[in-house]
Structure formats: C-alpha cells, structure tokens
C-alpha positions in Angstrom: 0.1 6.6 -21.5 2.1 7.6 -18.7 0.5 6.9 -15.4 0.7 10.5 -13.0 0.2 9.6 -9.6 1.0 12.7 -6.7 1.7 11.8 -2.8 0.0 14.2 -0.8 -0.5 15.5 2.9 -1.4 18.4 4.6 -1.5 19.8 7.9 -4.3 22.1 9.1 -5.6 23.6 12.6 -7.4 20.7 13.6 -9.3 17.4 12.7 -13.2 18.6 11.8 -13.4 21.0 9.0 -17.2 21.4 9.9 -15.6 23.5 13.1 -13.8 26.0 11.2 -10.5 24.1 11.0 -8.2 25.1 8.0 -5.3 23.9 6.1 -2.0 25.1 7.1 0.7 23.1 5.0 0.2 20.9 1.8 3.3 18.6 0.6 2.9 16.8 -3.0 5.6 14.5 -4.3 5.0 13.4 -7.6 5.6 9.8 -9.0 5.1 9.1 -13.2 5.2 5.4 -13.9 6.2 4.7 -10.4 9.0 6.8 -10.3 9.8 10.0 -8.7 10.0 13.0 -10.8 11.6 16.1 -8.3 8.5 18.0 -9.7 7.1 18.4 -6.2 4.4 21.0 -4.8 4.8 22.5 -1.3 2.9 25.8 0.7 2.2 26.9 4.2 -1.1 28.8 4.1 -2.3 31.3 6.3 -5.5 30.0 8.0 -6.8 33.2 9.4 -7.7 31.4 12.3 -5.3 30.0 15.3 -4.2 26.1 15.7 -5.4 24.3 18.3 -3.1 23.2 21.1 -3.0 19.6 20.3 -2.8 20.5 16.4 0.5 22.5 17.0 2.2 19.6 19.6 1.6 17.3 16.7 3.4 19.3 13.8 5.3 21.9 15.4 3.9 25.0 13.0 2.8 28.3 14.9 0.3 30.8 14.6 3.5 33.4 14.5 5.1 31.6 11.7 2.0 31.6 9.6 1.1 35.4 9.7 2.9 36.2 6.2 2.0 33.3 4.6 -0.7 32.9 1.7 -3.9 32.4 2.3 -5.7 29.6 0.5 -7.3 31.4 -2.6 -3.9 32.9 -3.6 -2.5 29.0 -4.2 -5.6 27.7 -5.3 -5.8 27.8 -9.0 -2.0 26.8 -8.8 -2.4 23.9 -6.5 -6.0 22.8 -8.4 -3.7 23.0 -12.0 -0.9 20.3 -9.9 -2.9 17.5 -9.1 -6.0 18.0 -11.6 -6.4 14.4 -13.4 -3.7 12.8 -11.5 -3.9 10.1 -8.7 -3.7 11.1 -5.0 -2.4 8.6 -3.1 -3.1 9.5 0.2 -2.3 8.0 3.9 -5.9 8.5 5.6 -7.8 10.0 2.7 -10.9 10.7 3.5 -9.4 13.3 6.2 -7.2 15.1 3.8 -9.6 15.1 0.8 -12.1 16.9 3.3 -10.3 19.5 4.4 -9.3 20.3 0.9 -13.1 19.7 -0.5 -13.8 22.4 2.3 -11.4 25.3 1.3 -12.1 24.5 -2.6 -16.1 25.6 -1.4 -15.1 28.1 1.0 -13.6 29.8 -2.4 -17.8 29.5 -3.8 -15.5 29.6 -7.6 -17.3 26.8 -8.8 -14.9 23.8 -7.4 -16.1 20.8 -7.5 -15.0 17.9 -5.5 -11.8 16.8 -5.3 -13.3 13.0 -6.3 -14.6 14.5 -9.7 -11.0 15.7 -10.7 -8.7 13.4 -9.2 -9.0 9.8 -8.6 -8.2 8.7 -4.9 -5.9 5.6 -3.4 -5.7 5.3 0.3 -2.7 3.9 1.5 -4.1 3.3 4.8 -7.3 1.4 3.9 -4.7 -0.6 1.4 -2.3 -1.1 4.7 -5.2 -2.4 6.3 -6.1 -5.1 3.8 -2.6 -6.0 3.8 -2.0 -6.4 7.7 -5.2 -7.0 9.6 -5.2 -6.6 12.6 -1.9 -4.8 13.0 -0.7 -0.9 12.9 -0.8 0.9 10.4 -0.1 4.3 10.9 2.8 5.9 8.9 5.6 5.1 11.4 4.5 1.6 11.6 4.8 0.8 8.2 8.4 2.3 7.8 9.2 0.3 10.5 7.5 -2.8 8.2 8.9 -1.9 5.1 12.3 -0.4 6.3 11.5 2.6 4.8 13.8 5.3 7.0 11.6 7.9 9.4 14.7 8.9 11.5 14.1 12.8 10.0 10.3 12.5 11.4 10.5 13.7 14.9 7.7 16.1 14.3 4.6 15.8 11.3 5.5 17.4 7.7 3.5 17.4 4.7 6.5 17.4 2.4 8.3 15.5 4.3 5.3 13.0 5.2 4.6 12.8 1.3 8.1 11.8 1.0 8.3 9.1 3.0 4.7 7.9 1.9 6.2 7.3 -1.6 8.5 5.3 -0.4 6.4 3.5 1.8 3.4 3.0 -1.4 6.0 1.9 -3.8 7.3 -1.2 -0.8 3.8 -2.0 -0.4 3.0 -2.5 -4.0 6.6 -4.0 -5.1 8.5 -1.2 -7.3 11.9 0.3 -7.1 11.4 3.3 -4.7 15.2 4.1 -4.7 15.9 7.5 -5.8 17.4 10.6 -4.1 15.5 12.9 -2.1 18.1 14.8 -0.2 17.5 17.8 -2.7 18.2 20.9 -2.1 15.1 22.8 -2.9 14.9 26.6 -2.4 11.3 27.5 -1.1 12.3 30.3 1.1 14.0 27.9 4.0 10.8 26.8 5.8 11.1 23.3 3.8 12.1 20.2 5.8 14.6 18.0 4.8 14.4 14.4 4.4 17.1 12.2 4.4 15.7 8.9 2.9 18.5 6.8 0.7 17.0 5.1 -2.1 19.0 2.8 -4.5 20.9 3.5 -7.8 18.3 2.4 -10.4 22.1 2.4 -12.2 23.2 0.0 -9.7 24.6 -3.3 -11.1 22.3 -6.1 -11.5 22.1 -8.6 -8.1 24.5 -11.7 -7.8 22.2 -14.8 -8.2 24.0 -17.8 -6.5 23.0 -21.2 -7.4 23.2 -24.1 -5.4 26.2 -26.7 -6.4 25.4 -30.4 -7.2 26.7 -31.6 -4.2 24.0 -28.8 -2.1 21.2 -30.5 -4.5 22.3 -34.0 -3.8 21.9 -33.3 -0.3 18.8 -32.0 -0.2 17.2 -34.3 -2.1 18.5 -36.9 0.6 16.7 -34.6 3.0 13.8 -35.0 1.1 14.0 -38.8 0.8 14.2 -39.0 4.7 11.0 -36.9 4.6 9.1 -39.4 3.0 10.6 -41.7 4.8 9.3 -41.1 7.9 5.9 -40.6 6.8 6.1 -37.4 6.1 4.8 -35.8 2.6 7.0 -33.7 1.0 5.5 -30.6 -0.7 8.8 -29.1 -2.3 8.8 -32.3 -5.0 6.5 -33.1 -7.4 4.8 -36.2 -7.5 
C-alpha cells in the first residue's frame, strides 16, 4: 500500500490560539512512498482579526493583503478532504496541529481532532533525538543536511513545507532530489522556491576500488599498528 505522507506549515496571527490567534497561510507538499508528487495544497485565509507586530516581522503577510482572502470555513472541507488519513510531518507539531485543532472547533461542524484523522511525525522532536544538544530549528538543519534555504529570507508555509521535505527525507536517508522550481498558478501570491534536487534518471555513481598496490600498503600500515602495540580494529582477528 502506498504510504501518503503531506509536509505541512502554516502561518497565523500569533503563537497561543487560546488568545484569539488564527491561521493565516497553510502550505502542504505531498510525498507518496517518499517521493514528491506536485499534488500540493496552498491558501491564505482571512483571519478576521489583525496580526500581531512580531507575527507580521516574522512572515511578512499583512492585514491589507489578507482582506479578500477566504476565511477558514470556506477551505475547510477542502483542506480536511487533503490531508484526511495521511501523515503530517510537521516541524514543531504540536504548535501547528493546535492552531488547526482550534479553527476545525471554531467551525462547531462536528471535527474532531486532527490526531484522530491523521497520524502525526514531528521533525523537530526527531531533530532532537538525532542531535542533542544542538539547533534544530529549520535553518539549522539545512545548514546540516545542505538542504538549500537561500529563497528563505522571510517565513512561508509553502515554501517552509518545501524545504522541510527535503530536509525529512536527509534526515531519514531517501532520495529527496526532484524539481520544485514549478510554476504553479495560484493567483501570484505563491512563493517560489528554488531548491535543486537530483535526477532520480541520473547515472548510477562511479565506485572506485582501491588497486593491489593501495591494499598492500595498507595492510603494511596495519602491520606497523600492531607493531607498536597498538590493536588494530579494521582486521579481523
């Protein structure tokens, strides 16, 4: 069975949903069988309430611009339909499932929790596991993985989500190396990442093997290894 699994961010008004903050953008990209598909979901919703300050420094998306957008129950059904029975994977997911828990109730349309639909991987709990005691916020692990950010000078869902795929796929060993420079037509407002992936046509990698004379030298290394008392771990007893 083929394993679904959608990227997801979103942007809202501020951090505490419990104060009246709201969803503002939502970027999916989705991935089946660890590759991506192009079959990606993206919206800016009207909030009906203003951003805060620090909220707006952070992704760059006005009150003004988000007058004529939709507002959450007009994408609802459409958005619940996209990721119903899939995986989120998720950088931070307990803030971005809350936010979306609280406009599914908001709706009182019988929604239940995002947990009960959907099954949940954090990428940023996995980060942590991975490297302790380290950074792990977005930026930090494209800089670890060399997964290309130069596009990110301000927060995007879409564009977030995009480079989070990569990012997931380098942390858990696949092929992330497919195109995203597509030109999608959602009205303009989209932003553009410029990530270069791989051919998966590309030809196979050169494997060079080491000539006799290279193995007869380092088996001499070795040799002088254990000859000065040292024990050799590369050669089996």
């Amino acid at each position: 069975m083929a394993r679904r699994q959608i990227v997801l961010d979103t942007e809202t008004t501020g951090i505490d949903p419990k104060q009246g903050h709201r969803i503002i953008e939502i970027g999916c990209v989705e991935l089946v069988n660890r590759r991506l598909t192009g079959n990606n979901f993206h919206v800016y919703i009207n909030p009906q309430r203003a951003s805060e300050e620090e909220a707006i420094d952070v992704h760059g998306i006005t009150n003004e611009f988000l007058r004529d957008k939709p507002l959450f129950h007009q994408i609802a059904q459409e958005f619940f339909d996209y990721i119903k029975g899939a995986e989120l994977v998720i950088h931070n997911a307990p803030f971005d499932i809350g936010h979306m828990d609280n406009e599914f109730a908001l709706l009182n349309q019988g929604y239940a929790k995002t947990e009960t639909f959907c099954q949940v991987l954090d990428t940023l709990k996995m980060a942590r596991d991975l490297h302790p005691g380290q950074k792990n916020n977005l930026d930090a692990l494209c800089r670890r993985y060399d997964v290309d950010n130069t596009k990110r000078t301000l927060h995007g869902a879409l564009l977030d989500s995009e480079i989070l795929a990569d990012v997931y796929l380098a942390m858990t060993g696949g092929q992330t190396k497919l195109n995203l420079n597509q030109n999608k037509d959602d009205g303009g407002e989209q932003q553009k990442g410029d990530i270069k992936r791989l051919s998966s046509n590309r030809a196979p990698l050169l494997v060079i093997r080491a000539s006799e004379a290279e193995q007869s030298a380092h088996e001499a290394r070795l040799d002088l290894v254990n000859k000065e008392g040292g024990q050799c771990l590369w050669r089996a007893e």
